[in-house]
N, C-alpha and C positions, 0 to 999 in steps of 0.2 A: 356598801353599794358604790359609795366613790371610787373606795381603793377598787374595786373590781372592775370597772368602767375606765381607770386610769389605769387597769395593767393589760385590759384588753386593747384600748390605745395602745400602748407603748409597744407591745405585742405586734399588733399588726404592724406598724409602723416598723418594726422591726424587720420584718417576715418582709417588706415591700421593699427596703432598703436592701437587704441580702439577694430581691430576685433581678436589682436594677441592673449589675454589672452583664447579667446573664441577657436580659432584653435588652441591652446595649451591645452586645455582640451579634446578634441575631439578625437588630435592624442595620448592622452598621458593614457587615460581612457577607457582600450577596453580591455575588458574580453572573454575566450572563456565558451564554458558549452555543460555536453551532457545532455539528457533527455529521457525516455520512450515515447514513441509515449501515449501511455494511462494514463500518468503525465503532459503530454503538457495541462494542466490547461490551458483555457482562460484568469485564474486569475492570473497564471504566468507569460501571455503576457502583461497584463495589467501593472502588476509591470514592465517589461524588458523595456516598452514602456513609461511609463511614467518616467522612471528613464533617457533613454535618451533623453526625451524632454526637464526636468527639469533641468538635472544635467550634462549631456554632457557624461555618461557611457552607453558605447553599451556593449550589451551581443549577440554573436554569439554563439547563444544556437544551436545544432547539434540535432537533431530530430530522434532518432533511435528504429526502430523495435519493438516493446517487446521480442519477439523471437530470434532476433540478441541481444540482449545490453546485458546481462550478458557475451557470448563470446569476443563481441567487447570492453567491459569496462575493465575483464581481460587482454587481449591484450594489450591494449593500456596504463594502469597501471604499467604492465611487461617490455614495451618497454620505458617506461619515456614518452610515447606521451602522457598524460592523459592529459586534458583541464582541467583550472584554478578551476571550478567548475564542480561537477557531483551528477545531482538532482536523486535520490532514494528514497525507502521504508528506513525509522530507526525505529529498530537496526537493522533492514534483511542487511542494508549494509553491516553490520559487518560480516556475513556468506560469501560473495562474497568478499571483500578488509581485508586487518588484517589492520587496522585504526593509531596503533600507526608506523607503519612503510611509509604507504601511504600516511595521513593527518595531514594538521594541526591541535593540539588541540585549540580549541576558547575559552577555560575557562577565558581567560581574558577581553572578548571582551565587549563592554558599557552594548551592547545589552541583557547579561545575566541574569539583575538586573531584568529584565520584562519577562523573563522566567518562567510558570508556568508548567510546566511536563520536570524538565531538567534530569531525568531519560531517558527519550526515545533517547536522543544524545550521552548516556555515557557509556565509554568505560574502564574499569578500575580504574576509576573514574576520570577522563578525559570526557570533551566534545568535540564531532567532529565534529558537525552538527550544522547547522541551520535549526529548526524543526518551522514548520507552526501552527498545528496546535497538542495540547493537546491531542487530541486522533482522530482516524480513524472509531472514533463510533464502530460500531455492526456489528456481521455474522448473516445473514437470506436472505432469498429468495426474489430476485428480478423477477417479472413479467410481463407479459404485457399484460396488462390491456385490452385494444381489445381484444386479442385470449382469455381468460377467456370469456370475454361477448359474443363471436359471439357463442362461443360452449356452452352459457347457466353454466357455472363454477363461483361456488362463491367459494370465497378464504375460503383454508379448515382451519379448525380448530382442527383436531384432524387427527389423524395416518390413520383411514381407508378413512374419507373425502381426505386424502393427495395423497394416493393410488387409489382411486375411480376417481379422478381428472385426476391422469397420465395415466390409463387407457383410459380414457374417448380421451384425448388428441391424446393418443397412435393412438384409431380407426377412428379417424377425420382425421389422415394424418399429426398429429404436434407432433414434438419431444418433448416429456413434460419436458425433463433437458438436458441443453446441456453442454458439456464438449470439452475444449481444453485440446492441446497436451502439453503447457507449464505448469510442473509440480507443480507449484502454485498454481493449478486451481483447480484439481481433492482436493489435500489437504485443502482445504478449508472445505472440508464437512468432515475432520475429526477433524482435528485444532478447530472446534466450537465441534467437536461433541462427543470428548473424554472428554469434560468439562464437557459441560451438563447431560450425562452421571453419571458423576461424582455428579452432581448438587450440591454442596455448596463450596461458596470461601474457606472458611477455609478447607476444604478437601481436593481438589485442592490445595491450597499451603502445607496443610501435606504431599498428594503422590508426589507431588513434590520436596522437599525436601528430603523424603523416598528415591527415584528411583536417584538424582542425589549424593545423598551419600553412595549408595548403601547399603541401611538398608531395602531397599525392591526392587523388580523386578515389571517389567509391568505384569507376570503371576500370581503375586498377586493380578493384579486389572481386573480379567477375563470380565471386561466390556469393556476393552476398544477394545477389540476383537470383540465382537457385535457390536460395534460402524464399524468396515472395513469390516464385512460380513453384515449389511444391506446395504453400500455403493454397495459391492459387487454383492447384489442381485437383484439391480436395471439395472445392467447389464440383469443379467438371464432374467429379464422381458423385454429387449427392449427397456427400459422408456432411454437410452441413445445415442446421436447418434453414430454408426457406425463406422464415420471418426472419434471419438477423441485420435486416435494417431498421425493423422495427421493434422487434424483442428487448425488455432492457434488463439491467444488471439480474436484478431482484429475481425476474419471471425468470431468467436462465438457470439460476440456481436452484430453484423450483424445478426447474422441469428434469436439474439434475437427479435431486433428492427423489425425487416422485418415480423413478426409473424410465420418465419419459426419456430422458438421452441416456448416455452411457458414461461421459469423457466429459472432461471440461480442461482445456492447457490453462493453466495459473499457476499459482505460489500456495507457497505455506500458509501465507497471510489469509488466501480466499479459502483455503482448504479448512482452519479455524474460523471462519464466517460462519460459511456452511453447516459446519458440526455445531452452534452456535445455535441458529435459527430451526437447524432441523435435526434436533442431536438423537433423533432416533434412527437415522439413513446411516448405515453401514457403507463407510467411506476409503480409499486408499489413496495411494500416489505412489508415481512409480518414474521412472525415468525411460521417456521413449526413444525410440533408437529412428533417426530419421536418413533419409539417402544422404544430406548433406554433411554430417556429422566427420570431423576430421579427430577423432578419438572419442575414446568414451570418456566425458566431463559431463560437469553441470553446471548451468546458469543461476551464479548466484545474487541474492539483492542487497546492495549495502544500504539500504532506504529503510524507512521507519515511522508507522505511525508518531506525531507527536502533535503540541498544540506550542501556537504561534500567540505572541501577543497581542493586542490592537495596541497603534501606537498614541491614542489617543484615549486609553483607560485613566480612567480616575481612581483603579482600585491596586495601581500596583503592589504597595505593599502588602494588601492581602493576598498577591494571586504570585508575591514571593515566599510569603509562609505556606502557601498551598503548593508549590514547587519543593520548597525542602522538606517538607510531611512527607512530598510522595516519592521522592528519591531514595526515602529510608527504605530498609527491608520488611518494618510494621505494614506500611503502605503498598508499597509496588509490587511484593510478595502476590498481593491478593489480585494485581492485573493477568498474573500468568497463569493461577489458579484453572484458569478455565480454557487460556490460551498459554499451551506452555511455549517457549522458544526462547532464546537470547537475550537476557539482561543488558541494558547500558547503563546499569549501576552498580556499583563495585556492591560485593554482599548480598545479592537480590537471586533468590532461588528460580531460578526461569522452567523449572519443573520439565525437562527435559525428556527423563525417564517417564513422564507421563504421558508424553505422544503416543500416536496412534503407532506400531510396529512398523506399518509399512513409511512411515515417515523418517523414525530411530533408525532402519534401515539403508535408507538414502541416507541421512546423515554419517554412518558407520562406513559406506563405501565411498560416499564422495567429498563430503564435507570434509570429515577429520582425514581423509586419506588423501587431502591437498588436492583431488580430482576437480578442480574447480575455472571458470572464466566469470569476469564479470560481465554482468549484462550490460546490454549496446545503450539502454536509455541514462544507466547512470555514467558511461565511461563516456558521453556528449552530451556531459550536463551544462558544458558550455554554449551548446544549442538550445537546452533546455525548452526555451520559451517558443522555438518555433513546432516543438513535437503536434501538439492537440491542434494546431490551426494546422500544419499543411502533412509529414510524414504519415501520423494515422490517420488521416482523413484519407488518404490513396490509398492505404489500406480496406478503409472501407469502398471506394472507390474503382477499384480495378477489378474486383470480382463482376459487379453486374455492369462497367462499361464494356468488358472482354475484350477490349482490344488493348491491354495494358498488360507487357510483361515486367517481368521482377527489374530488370535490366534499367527498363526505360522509370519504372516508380523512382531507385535508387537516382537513376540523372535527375529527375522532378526534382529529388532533397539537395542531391549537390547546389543546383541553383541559387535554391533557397540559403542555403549554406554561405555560399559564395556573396549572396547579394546582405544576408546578414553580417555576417562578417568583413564586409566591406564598409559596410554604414559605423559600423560600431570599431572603426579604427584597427582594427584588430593585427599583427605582428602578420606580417606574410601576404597581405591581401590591400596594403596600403601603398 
């Protein structure tokens, strides 16, 4: 009876010893994070979830709004309450947190060595991020592919077919382009469309350089004016809906999928959103052909979901082993799984061949065939921080004041430009 009683002791005591190591990782490896409701990747669950099945680290990622997180991330940045991690667009973070005062830089980190676009994380020449994927692909027109078929619409190809289509849509009772009130959104069709416009890279980085050193003005480049009076005129026509001062991200994509509109101008990135949240909505993308177009190009994005650190975490060493798990191809593999596109890690299967055709197809014609400009928001990322407070805001702003042409919008930014770049010392302006 003793011996039995001293090997059931010893036993358990055994059995409680072997489970300590494992309840010592569990309490000791817990991360918080916030996220955009329209970044909440499958592919991101996948990584949070396998990381605490494997490894014993939980991530209490916080799931917020699109329309709330920029106010709530300010906040909460300002108040010191910012979580360990905060997953974002890069560099657009940089316009919303100033990086060297908020985050930590990760330039030293293992995982850097397998970095292929480590421009897109960097900050002065500093990195702040952990960036997914090399690039966010392309701007062109997401569809849906039912409301084309039922109203007999084949995808246009040139300016008056583009026009003859939203008409068409118009008298059927479908919103042929739908637009939210977050000022992201409407700026998309200018951000591609002051490129193209433009049509050649090397131009594009000459007026760029021109405008941010001030050796030339935006009323030098009287296109890019035509470029916000045809967005403009698509107002006059109807072709928009109604509520997009009020409408926000979420409901537009919505009313995409549902065949309440037809059209939505975005990227690859919202085109995987969408497929994502409503991955029954038979969807496409195509490259529109617009009056102002100086060649046939595409606007592409060198921007990338990634997540930033707080710089005031106490958990860094965990949230550096949780960086180099997920640069591997065990890990990051399973982010594209769902979202295929462009790896920024050496090895990392970005499942490419798994797109949608009509996407494989723009990539085939313009991507790989060098047909490409960079878009106007990352090529003035030295403005960055004035985008959301004054450029999109006239965006939004010109349609229902009406007496605002593209012309006078563009002088509004130069100003701004001007007087930013004045305060901030800057080479040409001092």
């Amino acid at each position: 009876m003793y011996n039995m009683k001293r090997m059931t002791t010893l036993l358990a005591t055994a059995l409680f010893a072997a489970a300590l190591p494992t309840l010592s990782v569990y309490a000791q490896e817990e991360l918080t994070g916030m996220v955009q409701q329209s970044r909440n990747y499958a592919g991101l669950q996948a990584l949070i979830e396998k990381l605490e099945e494997e490894e014993g680290i939980s991530i209490d990622m916080q799931v917020i709004p699109d329309d709330q997180f920029d106010n709530l991330l300010q906040m909460k940045v300002n108040s010191g309450e910012a979580p360990d991690l905060i997953v974002y667009q890069f560099p657009q973070l940089y316009s919303q947190v100033d990086p060297e005062a908020n985050f930590l830089a990760l330039d030293d980190c293992d995982w850097q060595s397998r970095v292929l676009a480590p421009e897109l994380s960097e900050y002065n020449g500093h990195s702040y991020g952990f960036v997914f994927e090399a690039s966010n692909g392309f701007q062109a027109m997401v569809y849906n592919k039912t409301v084309f078929e039922e109203n007999s619409i084949k995808v246009p190809t040139t300016t008056d077919e583009l026009y003859a289509a939203a008409d068409a849509l118009k008298e059927a009772g479908v919103t042929p382009f739908i637009l939210a009130a977050d000022n992201w959104i409407p700026q998309i069709w200018m951000t591609s469309g002051f490129m193209r416009a433009i049509g050649v890279e090397a131009e594009v980085q000459d007026m760029t350089k021109k405008v941010l050193s001030n050796q030339a003005k935006f009323s030098d480049y009287p296109i890019l004016g035509d470029v916000v009076d045809e967005y403009l005129s698509f107002f006059e026509k109807g072709w928009f809906n109604d509520d997009y001062l009020t409408l926000d991200y979420d409901s537009a994509l919505e009313r995409l999928a549902s065949g309440e509109a037809a059209m939505f101008m975005g990227a690859t990135e919202i085109f995987s959103a969408i497929k994502t949240l409503f991955p029954d909505t038979d969807l496409g993308m195509f490259n529109p052909a617009f009056k102002y177009d100086n060649g046939d190009v595409i606007a592409v994005l060198p921007t990338s979901v990634g997540i930033a650190v707080n710089k005031d975490t106490e958990n860094f060493e965990t949230i550096q082993k949780v960086f180099n798990l997920w640069s591997t191809p065990e890990y990051c593999d399973l982010y594209f799984e769902t979202k295929p596109g462009d790896p920024n890690f050496e090895g990392v299967n970005g499942q490419r061949d798994q797109m949608d055709e009509t996407v494989q197809q723009i990539y085939a014609d313009y991507i790989d065939a060098g047909k490409t400009v960079t878009e106007f928001d990352q090529s003035f990322n030295d403005v960055q921080p004035l985008f959301s407070s004054t450029l999109w805001q006239y965006f939004l702003e010109a349609p229902y004041k009406g007496n605002m042409t593209g012309a006078e919008v563009m002088d509004r930014f130069q100003e701004d430009i001007d007087k930013y770049q004045t305060e901030n010392q800057v080479e040409g302006w001092n």
